[in-house]
C-alpha positions as CSV (number, residue, x, y, z in Angstrom):
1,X,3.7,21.6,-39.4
2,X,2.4,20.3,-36.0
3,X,4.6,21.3,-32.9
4,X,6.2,18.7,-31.1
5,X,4.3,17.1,-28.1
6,X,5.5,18.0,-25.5
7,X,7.8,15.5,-23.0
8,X,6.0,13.6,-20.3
9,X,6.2,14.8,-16.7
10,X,8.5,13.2,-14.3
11,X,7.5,10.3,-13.0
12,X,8.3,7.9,-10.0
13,X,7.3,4.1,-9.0
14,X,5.8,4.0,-5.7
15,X,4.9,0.8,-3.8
16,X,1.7,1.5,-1.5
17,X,0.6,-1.0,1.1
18,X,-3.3,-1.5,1.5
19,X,-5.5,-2.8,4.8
20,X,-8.7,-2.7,6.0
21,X,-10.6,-4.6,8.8
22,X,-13.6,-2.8,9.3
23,X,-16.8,-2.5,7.4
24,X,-16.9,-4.2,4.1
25,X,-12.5,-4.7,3.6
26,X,-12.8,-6.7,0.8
27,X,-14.8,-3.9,-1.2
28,X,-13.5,-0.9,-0.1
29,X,-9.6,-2.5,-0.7
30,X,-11.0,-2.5,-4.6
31,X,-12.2,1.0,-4.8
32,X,-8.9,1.7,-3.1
33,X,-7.3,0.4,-5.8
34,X,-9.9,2.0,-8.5
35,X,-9.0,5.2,-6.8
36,X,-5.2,5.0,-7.2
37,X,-5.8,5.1,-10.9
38,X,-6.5,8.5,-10.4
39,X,-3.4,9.0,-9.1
40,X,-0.8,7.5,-11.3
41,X,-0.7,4.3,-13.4
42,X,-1.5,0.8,-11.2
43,X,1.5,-1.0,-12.7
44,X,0.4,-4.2,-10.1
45,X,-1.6,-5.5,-7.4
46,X,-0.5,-8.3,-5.4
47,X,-2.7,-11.1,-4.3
48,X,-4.6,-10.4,-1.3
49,X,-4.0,-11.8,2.0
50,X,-5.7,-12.1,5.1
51,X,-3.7,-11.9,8.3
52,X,-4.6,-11.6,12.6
53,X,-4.2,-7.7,13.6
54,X,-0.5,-6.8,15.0
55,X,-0.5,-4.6,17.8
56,X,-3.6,-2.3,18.8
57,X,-6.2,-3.2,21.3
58,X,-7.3,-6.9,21.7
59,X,-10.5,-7.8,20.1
60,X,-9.5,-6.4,16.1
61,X,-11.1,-8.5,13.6
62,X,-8.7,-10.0,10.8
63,X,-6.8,-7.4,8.4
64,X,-6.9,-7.8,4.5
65,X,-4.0,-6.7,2.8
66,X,-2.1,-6.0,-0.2
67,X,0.1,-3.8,-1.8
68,X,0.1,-1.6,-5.6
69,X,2.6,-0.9,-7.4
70,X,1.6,2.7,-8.9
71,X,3.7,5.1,-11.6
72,X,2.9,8.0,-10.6
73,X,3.9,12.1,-11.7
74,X,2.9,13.3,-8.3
75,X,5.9,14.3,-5.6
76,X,5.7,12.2,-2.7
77,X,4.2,14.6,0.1
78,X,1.3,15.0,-2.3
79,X,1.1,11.4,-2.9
80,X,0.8,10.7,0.6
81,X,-2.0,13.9,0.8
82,X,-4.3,12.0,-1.7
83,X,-3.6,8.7,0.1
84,X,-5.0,10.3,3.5
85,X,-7.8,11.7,1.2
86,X,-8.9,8.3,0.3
87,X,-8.6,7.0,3.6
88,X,-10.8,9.9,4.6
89,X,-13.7,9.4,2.2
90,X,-13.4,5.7,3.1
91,X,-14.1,6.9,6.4
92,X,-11.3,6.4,8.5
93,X,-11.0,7.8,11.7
94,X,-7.4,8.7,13.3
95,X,-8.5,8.4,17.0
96,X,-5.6,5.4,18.4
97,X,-3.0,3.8,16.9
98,X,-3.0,0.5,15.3
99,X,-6.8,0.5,15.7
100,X,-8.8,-1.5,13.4
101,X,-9.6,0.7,10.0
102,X,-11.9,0.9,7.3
103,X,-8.8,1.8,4.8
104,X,-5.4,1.9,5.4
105,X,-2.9,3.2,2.5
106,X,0.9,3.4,3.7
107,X,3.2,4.7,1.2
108,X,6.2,2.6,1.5
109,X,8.3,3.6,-1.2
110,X,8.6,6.3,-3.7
111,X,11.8,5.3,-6.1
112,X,14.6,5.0,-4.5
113,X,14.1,8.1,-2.3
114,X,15.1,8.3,1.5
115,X,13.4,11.2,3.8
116,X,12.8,11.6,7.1
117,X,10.2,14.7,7.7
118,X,7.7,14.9,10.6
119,X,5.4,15.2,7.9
120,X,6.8,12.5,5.5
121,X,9.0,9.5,6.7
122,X,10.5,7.1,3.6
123,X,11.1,4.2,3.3
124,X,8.0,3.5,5.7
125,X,9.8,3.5,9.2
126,X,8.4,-0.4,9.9
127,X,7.6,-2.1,6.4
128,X,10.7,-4.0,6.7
129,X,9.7,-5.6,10.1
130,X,5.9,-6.0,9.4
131,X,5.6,-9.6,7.3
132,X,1.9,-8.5,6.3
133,X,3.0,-5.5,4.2
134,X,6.3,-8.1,3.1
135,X,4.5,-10.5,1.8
136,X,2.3,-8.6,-0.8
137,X,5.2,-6.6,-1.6
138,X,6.9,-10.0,-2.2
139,X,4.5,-10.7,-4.9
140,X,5.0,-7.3,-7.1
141,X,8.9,-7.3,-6.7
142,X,10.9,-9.7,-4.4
143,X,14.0,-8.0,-5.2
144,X,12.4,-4.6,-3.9
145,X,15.3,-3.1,-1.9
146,X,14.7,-0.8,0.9
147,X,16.3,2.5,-0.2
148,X,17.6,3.0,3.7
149,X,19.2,-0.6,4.5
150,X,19.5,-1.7,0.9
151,X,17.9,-5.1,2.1
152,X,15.6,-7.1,-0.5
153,X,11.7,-7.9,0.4
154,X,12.7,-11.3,0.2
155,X,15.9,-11.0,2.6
156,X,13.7,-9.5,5.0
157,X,10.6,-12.0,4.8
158,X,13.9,-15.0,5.3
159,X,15.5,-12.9,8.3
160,X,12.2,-12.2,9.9
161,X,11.3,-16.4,9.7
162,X,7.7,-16.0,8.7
163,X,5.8,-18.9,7.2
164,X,2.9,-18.8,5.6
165,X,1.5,-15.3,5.7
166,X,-2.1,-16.0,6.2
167,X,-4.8,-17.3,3.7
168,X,-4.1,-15.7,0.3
169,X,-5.9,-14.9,-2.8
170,X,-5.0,-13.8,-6.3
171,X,-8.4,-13.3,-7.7
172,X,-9.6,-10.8,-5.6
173,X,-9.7,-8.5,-7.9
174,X,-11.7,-10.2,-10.5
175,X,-15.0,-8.3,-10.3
176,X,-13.6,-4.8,-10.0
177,X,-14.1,-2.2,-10.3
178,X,-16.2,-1.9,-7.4
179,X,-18.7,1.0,-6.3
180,X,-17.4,3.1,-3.7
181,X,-18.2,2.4,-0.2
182,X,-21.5,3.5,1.5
């Protein structure tokens, strides 16, 4: 008689906005996403979309962006550890904020949990205001509701008034897996 297996860890949905606008964005935003498999199960990737920098000093080159949808058994402070991990072998630099990047990763939410920790804020403080990490969201769940305000992606993407968010592509992903960056 075999034992029974034993019951699968606890596990949470977490949506995880991507950006980059430095270096090559377009490859590392796929070994980003490679990499997050090593963190959870990628349950979806939203098309990619290219937008003007928000913010940060004037010159920034265009952002790419996108958002994952990833199941993951890890608890959310050491979620967001191996997201800063990633954006560290990516080689990001932390120097002034909302400076152009070679990978951003922004946990936005992890199920339907609300904190606010020096270390840890969530719902991301400004993902509800920022169209760019709206829109890909938009594309994995519409009805995505903010755990804080209760309002849907969609609801905010109408209340903010936003357009067209940019050029957008949902192939990007098409020759992936891609090597990690040099």
């Amino acid at each position: 008689m075999t034992a029974p297996l034993p019951p699968d860890p606890p596990h949470a949905d977490a949506f995880i906005a991507l950006g980059a606008n430095l270096g090559d964005p377009l490859g590392t935003l796929r070994w980003a996403v490679t990499q997050l498999g090593a963190l959870g199960r990628v349950q979806g990737v939203s098309a990619l979309y290219r937008t003007a920098p928000v913010g940060g000093p004037p010159g920034q080159p265009d952002y790419l962006n996108a958002a994952a949808q990833l199941r993951t058994t890890l608890p959310p402070d050491a979620l967001l550890g191996a997201l800063h991990a990633l954006e560290a072998q990516a080689g990001r630099e932390r120097h002034e904020r909302w400076a152009a990047r070679t990978l951003d990763l922004d946990l936005i939410t992890y199920a339907d949990l609300t904190c606010d920790d020096p270390a840890l804020t969530l719902p991301h403080p400004r993902a509800w205001e920022r169209p760019f990490v709206l829109g890909p969201l938009r594309d994995l769940n519409p009805d995505l509701r903010c755990p804080a305000s209760g309002e849907s992606v969609q609801d905010a993407l109408q209340r903010l008034g936003t357009g067209e968010l940019g050029q957008r592509d949902p192939n990007w992903l098409r020759s992936w897996p891609a090597p990690p960056p040099s």
